[in-house]
C-alpha positions in Angstrom: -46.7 -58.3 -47.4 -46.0 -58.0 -43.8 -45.7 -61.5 -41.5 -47.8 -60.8 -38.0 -45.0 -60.9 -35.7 -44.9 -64.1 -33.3 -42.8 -63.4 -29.4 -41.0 -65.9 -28.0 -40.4 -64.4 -24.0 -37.6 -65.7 -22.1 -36.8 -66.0 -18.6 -33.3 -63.8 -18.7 -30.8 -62.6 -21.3 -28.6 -65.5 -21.4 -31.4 -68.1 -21.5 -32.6 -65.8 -24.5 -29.0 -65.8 -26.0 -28.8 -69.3 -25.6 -32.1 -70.5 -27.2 -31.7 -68.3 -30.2 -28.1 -69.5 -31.0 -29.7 -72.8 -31.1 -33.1 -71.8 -33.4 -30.0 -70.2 -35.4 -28.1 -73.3 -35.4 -31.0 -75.1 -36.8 -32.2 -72.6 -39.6 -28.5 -72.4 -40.9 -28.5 -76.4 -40.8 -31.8 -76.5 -42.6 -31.0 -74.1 -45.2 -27.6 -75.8 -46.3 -29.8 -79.2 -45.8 -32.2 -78.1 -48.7 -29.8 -75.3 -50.8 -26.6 -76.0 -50.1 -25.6 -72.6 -48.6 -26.9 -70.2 -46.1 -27.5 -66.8 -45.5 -27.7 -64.4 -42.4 -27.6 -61.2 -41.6 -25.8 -60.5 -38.3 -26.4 -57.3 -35.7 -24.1 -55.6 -33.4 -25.1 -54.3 -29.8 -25.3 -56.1 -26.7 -27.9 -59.0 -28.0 -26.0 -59.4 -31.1 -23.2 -60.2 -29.7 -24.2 -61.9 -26.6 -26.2 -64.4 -29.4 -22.4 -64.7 -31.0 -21.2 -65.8 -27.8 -23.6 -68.3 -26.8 -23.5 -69.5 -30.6 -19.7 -70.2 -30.1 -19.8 -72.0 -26.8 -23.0 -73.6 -28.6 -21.9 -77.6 -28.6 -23.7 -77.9 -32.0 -22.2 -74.9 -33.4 -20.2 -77.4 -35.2 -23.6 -78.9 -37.2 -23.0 -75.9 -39.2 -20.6 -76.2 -42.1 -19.4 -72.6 -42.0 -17.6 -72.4 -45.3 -21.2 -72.2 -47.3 -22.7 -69.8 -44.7 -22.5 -66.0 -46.2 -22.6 -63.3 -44.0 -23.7 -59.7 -44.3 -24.7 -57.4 -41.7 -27.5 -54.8 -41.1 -25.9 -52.0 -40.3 -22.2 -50.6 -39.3 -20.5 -48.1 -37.5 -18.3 -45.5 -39.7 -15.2 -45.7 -38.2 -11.7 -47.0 -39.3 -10.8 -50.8 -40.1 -10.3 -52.9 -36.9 -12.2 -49.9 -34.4 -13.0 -51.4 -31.7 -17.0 -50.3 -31.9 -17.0 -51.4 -35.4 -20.1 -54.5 -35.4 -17.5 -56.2 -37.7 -14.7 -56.4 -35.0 -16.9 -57.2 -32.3 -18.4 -59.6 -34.1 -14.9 -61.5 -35.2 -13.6 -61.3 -31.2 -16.7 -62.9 -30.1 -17.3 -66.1 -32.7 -16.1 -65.2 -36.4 -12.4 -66.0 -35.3 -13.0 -69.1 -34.1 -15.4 -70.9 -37.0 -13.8 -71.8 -40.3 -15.8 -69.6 -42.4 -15.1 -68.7 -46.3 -13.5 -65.0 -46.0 -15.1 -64.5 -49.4 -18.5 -64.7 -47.8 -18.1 -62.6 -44.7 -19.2 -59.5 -46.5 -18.2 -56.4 -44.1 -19.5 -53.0 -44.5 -17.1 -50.8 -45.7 -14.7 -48.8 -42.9 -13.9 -44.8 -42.9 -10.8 -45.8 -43.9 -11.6 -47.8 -46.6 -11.5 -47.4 -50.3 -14.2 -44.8 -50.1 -12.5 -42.4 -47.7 -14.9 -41.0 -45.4 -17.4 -40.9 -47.7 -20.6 -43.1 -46.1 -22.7 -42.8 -49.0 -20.4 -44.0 -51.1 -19.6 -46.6 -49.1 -23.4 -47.7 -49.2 -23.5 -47.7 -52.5 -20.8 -49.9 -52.9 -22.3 -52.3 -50.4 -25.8 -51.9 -52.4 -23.9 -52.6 -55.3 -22.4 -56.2 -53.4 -25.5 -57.2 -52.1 -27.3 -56.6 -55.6 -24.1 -59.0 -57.2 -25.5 -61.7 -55.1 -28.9 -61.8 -55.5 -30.0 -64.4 -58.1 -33.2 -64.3 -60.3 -35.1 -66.1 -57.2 -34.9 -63.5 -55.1 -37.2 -60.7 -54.5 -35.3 -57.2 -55.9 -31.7 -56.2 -55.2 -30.9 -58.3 -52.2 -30.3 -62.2 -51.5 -33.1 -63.5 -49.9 -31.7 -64.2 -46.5 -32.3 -66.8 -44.3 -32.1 -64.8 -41.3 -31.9 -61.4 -40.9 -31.3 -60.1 -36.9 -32.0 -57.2 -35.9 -31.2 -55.4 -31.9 -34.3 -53.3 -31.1 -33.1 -49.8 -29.3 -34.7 -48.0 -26.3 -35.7 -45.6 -29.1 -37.6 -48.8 -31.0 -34.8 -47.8 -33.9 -33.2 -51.2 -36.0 -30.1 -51.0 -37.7 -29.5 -47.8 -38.1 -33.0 -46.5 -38.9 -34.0 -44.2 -36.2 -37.2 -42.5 -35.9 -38.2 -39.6 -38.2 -34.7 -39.6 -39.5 -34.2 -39.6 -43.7 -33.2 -43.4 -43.8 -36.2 -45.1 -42.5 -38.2 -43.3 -45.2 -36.3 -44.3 -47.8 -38.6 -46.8 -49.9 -35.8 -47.1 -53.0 -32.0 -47.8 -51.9 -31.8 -50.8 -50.3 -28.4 -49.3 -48.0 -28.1 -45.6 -47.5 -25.5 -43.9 -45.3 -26.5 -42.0 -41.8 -26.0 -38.6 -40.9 -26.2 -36.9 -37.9 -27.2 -40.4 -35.6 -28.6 -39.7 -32.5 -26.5 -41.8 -30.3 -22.0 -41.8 -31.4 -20.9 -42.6 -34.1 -23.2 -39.8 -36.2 -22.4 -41.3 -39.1 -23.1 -45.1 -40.1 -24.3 -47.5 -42.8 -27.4 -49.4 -42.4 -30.0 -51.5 -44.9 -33.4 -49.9 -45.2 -36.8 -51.2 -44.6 -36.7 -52.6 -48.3 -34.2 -54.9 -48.0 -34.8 -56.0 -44.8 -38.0 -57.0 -45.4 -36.2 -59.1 -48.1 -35.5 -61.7 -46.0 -37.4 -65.0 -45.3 -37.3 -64.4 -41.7 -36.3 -61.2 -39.3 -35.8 -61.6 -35.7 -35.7 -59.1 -33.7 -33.9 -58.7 -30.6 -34.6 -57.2 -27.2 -33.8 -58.1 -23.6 -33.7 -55.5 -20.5 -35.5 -53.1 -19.2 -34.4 -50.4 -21.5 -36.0 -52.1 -24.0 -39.5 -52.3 -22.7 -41.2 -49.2 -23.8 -39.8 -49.6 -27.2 -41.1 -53.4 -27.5 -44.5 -52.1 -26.2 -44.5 -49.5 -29.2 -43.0 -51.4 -32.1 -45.9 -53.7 -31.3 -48.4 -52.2 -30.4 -49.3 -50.8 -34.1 -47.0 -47.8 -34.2 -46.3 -46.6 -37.9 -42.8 -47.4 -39.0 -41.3 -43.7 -39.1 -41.8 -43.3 -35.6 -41.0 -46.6 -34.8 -38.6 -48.4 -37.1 -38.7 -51.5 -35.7 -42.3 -51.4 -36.2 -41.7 -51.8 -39.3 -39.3 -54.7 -39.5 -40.9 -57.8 -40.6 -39.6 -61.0 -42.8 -41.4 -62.1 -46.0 -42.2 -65.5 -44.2 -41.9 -64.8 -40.5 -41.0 -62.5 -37.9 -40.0 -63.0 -34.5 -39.5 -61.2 -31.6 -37.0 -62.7 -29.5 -37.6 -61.1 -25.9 -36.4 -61.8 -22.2 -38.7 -61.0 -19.4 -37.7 -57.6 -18.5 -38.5 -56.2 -21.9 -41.6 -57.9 -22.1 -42.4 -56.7 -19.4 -45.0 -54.0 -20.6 -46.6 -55.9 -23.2 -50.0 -57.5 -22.6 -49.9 -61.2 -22.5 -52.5 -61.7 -24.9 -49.5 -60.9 -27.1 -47.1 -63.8 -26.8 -48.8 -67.4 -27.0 -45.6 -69.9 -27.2 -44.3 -69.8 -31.1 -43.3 -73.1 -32.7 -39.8 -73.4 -33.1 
């Protein structure tokens, strides 16, 4: 069942950085308050990792007890260990380094020079096959039901690596398929589908700039999910649009009353 999504607008990019590495702070806190563990699922691109940033000059990054946080991510590049564009390595220069986290939790997508040679759907499978080891009988299918699951929104309203019309946004089954023939470099990725994202107790997605306007306008405006994946990107108990001015910039204002924290 899909959550109506809530938008929390923000005045510029860093003030939106900022703010959500605190509502992350809290959720992580919360979760290993209650459970004992938590579980998010990071994205790369510029609002990804600007929310890394803030998160590690965050003064109560240090609330979070990082060695019973597991981390997975939503999508990766298909390139060799250690690239530079990989999500993973950007990721690591710009907080994972720097926290005391469990190296058995930080779950990485497979690399193109990995165990499954260049074989991305392979590699997917294997990731399918780790995400499905860690999902207990409480959660909902193959996945872990995570806590958090972010998402960057591109100017083509694509998520993860789901772009519109192409084979991996249909897919209603696998829960991580492998890319082919991506319309922006690398052509060839990993990403979760719609299933198991909407496996998670909360998705947030992520846009700030201009760039992103039109495709925040679409996602919401009741565009069907094949045309506009991130229309169809929603957590099983909320979803939030995390936005700055700029790409809210052509969304009526009826949209966004203030969302609770």
């Amino acid at each position: 069942m899909s959550t109506a999504p809530q938008l929390v607008v923000h005045h510029d990019k860093e003030l939106m950085a900022q703010a959500a590495a605190a509502r992350l702070i809290t959720k992580i806190v919360d979760a290993q308050a209650s459970r004992g563990y938590a579980s998010v699922v990071l994205t790369g691109g510029r609002n990804g990792n600007g929310l890394l940033a803030a998160l590690s000059s965050a003064p109560a990054r240090d609330a979070i007890d990082w060695g019973r946080l597991d981390l997975w991510w939503g999508d990766e590049r298909f390139l060799p260990e250690s690239d530079p564009d990989r999500n993973v390595t950007q990721a690591r220069a710009a907080l994972l380094d720097s926290v005391p986290l469990d190296p058995s939790r930080v779950h990485a997508m497979p690399a193109s020079d990995g165990p499954y040679g260049n074989n991305a759907d392979a590699a997917a499978e294997a990731y399918a096959a780790e995400l499905a080891k860690a999902s207990g009988p409480e959660n909902h299918g193959a996945v872990p039901t995570f806590d958090v699951l972010m998402l960057g929104v591109g100017p083509d309203t694509h998520v993860a690596s789901l772009f519109p019309e192409l084979p991996a946004v249909r897919e209603t089954e696998r829960t991580v398929v492998g890319v082919h023939g991506a319309p922006k470099p690398p052509p060839t990725r990993i990403s979760l589908t719609l299933p198991a994202i909407r496996s998670a107790r909360e998705v947030w997605l992520l846009a700030a700039g201009e760039d992103k306007a039109r495709a925040a306008a679409i996602a919401l405006s009741g565009a069907g999910e094949i045309q506009a994946p991130a229309a169809g990107a929603y957590g099983r108990s909320r979803t939030l649009w995390l936005l700055d001015a700029a790409a809210a910039s052509q969304l009526p204002r009826s949209l966004y009353p203030p969302a609770s924290p």
